[in-house]
C-alpha positions as CSV (number, residue, x, y, z in Angstrom):
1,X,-12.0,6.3,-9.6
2,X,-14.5,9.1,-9.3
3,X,-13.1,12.5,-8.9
4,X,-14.9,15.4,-8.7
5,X,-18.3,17.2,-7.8
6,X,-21.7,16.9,-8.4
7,X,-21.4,12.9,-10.1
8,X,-23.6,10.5,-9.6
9,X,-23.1,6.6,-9.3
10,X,-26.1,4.7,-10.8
11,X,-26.5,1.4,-11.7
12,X,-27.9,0.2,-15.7
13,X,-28.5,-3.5,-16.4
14,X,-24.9,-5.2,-14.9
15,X,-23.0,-2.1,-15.5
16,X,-22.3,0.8,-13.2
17,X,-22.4,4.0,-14.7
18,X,-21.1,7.4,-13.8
19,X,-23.1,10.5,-14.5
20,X,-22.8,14.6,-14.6
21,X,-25.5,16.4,-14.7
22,X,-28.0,13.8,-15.6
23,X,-25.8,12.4,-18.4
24,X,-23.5,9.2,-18.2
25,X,-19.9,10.3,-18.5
26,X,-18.6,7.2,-18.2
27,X,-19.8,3.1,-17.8
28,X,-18.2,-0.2,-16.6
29,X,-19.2,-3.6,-16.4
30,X,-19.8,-4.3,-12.8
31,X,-18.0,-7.7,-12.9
32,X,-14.9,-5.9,-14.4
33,X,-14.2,-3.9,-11.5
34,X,-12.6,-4.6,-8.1
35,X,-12.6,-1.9,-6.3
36,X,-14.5,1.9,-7.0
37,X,-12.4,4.8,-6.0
38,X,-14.1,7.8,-4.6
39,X,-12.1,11.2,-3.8
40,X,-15.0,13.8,-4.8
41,X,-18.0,14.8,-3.5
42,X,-21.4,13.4,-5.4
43,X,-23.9,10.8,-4.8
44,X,-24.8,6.9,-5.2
45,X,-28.1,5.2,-5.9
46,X,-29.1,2.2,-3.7
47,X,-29.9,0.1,-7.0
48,X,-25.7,0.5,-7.9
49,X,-24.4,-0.4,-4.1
50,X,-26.6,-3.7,-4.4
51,X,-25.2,-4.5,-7.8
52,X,-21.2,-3.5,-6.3
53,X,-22.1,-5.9,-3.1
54,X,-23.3,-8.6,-5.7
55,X,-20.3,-8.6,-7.9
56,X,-17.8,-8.7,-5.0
57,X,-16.8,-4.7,-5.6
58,X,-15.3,-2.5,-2.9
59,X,-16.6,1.2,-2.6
60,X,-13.6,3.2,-0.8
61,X,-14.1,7.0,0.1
62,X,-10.3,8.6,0.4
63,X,-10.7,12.1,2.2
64,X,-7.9,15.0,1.3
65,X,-5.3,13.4,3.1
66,X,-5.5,10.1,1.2
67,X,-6.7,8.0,4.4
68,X,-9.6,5.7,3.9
69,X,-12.8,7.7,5.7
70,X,-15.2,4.9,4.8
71,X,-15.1,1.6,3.7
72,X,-18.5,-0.7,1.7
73,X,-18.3,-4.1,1.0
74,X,-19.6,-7.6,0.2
75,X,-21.3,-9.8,3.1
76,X,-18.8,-11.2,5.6
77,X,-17.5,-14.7,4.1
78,X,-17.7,-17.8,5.9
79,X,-14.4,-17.9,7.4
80,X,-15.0,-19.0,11.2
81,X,-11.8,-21.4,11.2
82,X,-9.9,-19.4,9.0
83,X,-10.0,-16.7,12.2
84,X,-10.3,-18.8,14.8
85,X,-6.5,-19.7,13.7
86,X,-5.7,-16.1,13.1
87,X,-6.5,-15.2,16.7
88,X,-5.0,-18.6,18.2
89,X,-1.5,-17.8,16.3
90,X,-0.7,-14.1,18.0
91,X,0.1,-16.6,21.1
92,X,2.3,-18.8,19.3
93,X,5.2,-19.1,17.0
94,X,3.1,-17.7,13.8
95,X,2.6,-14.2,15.0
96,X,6.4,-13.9,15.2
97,X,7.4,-15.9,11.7
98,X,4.4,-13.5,10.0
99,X,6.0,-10.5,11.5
100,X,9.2,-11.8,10.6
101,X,8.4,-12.3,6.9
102,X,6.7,-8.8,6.9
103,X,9.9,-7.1,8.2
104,X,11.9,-9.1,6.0
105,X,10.1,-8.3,3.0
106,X,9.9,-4.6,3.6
107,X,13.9,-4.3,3.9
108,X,14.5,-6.4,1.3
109,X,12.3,-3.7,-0.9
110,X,14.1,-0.8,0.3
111,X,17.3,-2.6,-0.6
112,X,16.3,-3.3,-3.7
113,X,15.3,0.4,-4.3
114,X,18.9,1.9,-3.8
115,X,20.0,-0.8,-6.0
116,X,17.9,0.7,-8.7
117,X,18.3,4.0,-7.8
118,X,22.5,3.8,-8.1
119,X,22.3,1.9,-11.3
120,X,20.6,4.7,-12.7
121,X,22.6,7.3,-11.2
122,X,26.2,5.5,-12.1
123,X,27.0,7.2,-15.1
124,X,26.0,10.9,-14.4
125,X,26.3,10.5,-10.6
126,X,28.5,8.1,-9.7
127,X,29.4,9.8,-6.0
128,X,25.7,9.7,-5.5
129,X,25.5,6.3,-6.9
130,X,28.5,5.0,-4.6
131,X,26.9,6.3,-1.4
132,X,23.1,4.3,-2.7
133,X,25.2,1.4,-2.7
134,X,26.8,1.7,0.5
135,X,23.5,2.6,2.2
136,X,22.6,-0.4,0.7
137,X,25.1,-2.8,1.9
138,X,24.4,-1.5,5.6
139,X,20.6,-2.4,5.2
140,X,21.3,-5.5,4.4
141,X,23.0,-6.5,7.7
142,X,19.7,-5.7,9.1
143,X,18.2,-8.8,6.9
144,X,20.6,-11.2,8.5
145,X,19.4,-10.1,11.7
146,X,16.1,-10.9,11.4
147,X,16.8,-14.2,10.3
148,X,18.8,-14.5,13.6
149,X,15.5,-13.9,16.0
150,X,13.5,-17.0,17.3
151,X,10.3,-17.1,15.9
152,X,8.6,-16.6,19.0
153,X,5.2,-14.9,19.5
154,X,5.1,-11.7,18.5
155,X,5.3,-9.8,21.9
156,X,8.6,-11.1,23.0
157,X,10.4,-10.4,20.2
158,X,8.2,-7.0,18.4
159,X,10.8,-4.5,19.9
160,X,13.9,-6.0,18.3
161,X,12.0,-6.6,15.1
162,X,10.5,-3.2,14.7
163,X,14.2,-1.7,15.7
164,X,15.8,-3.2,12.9
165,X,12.9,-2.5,10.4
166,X,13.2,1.8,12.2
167,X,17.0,1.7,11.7
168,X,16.7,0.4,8.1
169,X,13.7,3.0,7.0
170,X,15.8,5.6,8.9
171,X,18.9,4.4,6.6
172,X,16.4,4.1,3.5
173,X,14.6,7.7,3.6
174,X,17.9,9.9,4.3
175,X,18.8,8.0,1.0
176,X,15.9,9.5,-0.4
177,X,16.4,12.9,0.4
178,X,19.0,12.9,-1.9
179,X,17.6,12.0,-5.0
180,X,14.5,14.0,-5.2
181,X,14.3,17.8,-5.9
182,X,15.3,20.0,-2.7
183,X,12.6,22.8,-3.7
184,X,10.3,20.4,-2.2
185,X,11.0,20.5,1.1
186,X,11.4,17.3,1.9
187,X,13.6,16.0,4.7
188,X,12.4,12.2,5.8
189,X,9.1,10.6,6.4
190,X,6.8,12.3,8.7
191,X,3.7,10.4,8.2
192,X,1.1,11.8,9.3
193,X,0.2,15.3,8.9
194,X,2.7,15.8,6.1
195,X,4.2,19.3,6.0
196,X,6.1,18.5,2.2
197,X,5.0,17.6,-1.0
198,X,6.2,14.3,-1.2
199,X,5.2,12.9,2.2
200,X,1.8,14.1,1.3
201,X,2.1,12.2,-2.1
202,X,3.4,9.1,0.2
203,X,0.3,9.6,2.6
204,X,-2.2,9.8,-0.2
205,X,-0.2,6.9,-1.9
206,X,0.2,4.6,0.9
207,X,-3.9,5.1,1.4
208,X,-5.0,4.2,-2.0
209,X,-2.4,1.2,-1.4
210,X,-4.4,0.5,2.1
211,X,-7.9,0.4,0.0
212,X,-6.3,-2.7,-1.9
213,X,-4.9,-4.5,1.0
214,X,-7.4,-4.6,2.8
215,X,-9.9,-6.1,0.0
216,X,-7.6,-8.1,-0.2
217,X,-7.2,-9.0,3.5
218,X,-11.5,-9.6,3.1
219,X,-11.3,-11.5,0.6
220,X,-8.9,-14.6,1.9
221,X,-11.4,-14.5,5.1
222,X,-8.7,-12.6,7.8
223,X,-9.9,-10.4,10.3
224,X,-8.1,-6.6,9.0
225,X,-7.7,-5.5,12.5
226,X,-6.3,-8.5,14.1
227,X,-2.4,-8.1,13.1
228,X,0.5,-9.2,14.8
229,X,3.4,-6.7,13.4
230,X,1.2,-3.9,14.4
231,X,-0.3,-3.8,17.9
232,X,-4.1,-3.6,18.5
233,X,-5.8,-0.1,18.5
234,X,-9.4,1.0,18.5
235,X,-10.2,1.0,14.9
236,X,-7.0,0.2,13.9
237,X,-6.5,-2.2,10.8
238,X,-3.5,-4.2,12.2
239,X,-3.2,-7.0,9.8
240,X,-3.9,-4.7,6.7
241,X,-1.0,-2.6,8.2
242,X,1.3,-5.7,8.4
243,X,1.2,-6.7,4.9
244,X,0.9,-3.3,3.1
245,X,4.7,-3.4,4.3
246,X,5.9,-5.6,1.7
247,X,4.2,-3.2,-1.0
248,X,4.5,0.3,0.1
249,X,7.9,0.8,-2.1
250,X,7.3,-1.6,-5.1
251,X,4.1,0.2,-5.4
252,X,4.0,3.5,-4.0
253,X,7.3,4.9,-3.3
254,X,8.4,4.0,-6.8
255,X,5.9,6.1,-8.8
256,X,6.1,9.0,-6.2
257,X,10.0,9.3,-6.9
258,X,9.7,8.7,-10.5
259,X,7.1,11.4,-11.0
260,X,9.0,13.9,-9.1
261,X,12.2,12.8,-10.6
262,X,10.7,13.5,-14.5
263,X,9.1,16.6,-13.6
264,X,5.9,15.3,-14.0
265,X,5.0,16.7,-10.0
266,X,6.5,20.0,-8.9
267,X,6.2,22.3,-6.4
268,X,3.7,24.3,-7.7
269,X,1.2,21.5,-7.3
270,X,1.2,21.7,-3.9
271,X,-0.2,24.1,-1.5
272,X,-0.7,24.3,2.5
273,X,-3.5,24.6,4.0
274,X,-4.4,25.3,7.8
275,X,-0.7,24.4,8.2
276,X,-0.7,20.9,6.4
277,X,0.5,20.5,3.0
278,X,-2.4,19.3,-0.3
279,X,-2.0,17.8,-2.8
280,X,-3.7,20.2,-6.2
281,X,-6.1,18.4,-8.1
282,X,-4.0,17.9,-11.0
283,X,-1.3,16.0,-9.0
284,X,-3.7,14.3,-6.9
285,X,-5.4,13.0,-10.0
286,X,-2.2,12.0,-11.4
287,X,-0.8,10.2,-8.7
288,X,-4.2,8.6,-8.2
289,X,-4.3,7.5,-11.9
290,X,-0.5,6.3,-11.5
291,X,-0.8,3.8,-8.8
292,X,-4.2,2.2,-10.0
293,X,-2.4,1.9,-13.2
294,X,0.1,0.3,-11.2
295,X,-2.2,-2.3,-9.6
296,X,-3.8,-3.8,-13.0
297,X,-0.2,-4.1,-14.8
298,X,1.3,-7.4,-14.2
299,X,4.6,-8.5,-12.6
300,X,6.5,-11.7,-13.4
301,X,6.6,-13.7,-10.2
302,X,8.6,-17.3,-10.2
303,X,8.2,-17.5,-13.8
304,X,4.6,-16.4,-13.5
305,X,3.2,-13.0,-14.9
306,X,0.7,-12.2,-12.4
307,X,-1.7,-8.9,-11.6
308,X,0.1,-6.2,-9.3
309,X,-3.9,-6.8,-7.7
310,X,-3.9,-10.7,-7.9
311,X,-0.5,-10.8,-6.8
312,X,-1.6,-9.0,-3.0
313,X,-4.8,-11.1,-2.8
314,X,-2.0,-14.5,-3.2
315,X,-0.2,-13.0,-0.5
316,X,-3.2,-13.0,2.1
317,X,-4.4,-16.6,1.1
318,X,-1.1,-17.2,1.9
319,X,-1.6,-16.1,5.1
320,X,-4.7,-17.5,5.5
321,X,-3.2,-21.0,4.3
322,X,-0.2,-20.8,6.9
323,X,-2.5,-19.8,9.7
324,X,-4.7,-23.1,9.0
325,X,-1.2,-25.2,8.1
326,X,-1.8,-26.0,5.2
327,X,0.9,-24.2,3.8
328,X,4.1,-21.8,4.4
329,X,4.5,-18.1,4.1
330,X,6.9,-16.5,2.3
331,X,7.3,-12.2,2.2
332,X,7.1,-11.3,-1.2
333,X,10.2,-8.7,-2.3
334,X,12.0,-7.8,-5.4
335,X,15.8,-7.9,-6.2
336,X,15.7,-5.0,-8.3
């Protein structure tokens, strides 16, 4: 990540270094990074960009409001059939078993999250912790629903699929409200244009988290904009969309409640602005810091410890391998 004003990204031998005022601050070896963070305002050499494009590194530019405002990478691969397939499948049963398995995942995460949230609430809370559990039970019904809907393409069967996955979000952040301090303001997800301290935290969260997918999205040779879950906008990245719904709460929503929850976040470090809340630089920082953190500690996955990172690039070869059938897909989610 490089915060900040006034830096200056450079390139010496194979590494990538970081300087302030003419002196390195900081150096990294350019084939142990994945992705460089920007959210300040500085300056890049054309020597470092060739060296980031050679290694296979991702430059992302986050503006104030966490969403990605520009995006350099590595030469396209050579992926033809790979998207031929992609495209061919919105038409046919895939679009809808993706969708499906996106949906899935993403309720099965929420689920998961009350689950965790009433276990730690049982002993000093145990009201609160009944009502998490209830919640809970009610989102499940929405998982054996999906199951139910024939994997058709995705256009005939989007409505009923996004219903379910709206009711059980609606379910999910009411839950929230509840468990995170009411000096913040918040009262649901807003999205865009947040107006509380924690949906700008989500926001800024879920755009770091977009940076990721969608390097991710590049690298298993998928068109980003050509989802199925999502429909197709100008400029919109569809397919990134789709699967950053299996991640948003193992990876987001999790650090963004447990920061507010210790204290770590509080309303102070907020502040509005032209009617839109900000995130201060501290927090920012912190919360940036937090889910990166998040992303290179690993996760034990089917008896395998795997990168948070690695485990998100899987997932899209696994798309990539269903699309070209030469394997099935499967939504990743945690119990707990």
């Amino acid at each position: 990540m490089v915060d900040g004003y006034g830096k200056f990204i450079g390139k010496r031998g194979n590494q990538i270094v970081i300087k302030l005022k003419g002196k390195i601050v900081d150096y990294f070896l350019a084939e142990d990074l994945d992705q460089v963070l920007i959210t300040g305002k500085g300056a890049i050499g054309f020597d470092a960009l060739n060296l980031l494009a050679e290694s296979g590194v991702d430059l992302i530019v986050l503006n104030w409001k966490g969403e990605i405002s520009s995006r350099l990478s590595f030469p396209e691969l050579r992926t033809a059939s790979t998207r031929r397939q992609q495209y061919l499948a919105y038409n046919d049963y895939r679009s809808g078993y993706l969708s499906k398995q996106f949906v899935f995942a993403k309720i099965k995460n929420q689920h998961a999250i009350l689950g965790t949230l009433a276990k730690g609430r049982a002993k000093n809370d145990p009201k609160l912790a009944e009502k998490l559990l209830q919640s809970r039970e009610k989102i499940s019904k929405f998982l054996s629903k999906i199951q139910e809907i024939d994997e058709k393409p995705i256009d005939s069967i989007r409505n009923e699929l996004m219903g379910l996955e709206g009711n059980a979000s609606s379910i999910y952040w009411s839950n929230i409200t509840d468990i995170l301090d009411p000096n913040l303001g918040f009262s649901g997800r807003s999205g865009r244009g947040a107006k509380d301290g924690v949906n700008a935290m989500l926001n800024y969260g879920y755009g770091i988290l977009m940076g990721e997918v969608w390097r991710a999205v590049y690298y298993a040779g998928l068109d980003p904009y050509a989802g199925f879950l999502h429909v197709d906008r100008p400029g919109r990245p569809s397919l990134v969309l789709d699967l950053m719904e299996e991640f948003r709460q193992q990876t987001v929503d999790k650090i963004v409640f447990k920061l507010i929850n210790k204290g770590m976040v509080k309303k102070e470090d907020f502040y509005l602005q032209e009617n839109f809340c900000r995130l201060s630089d501290k927090s920012r920082k912190l919360l940036i810091s937090k889910i990166l953190e998040k992303f290179e500690s690993y996760i034990r996955v089917k008896n395998t410890k795997i990168k948070w990172s690695d485990l998100i690039i899987k997932q899209s070869r696994q798309i990539a391998k269903f699309l070209n059938g030469k394997d099935e897909y499967n939504g990743f989610f945690l119990r707990w």
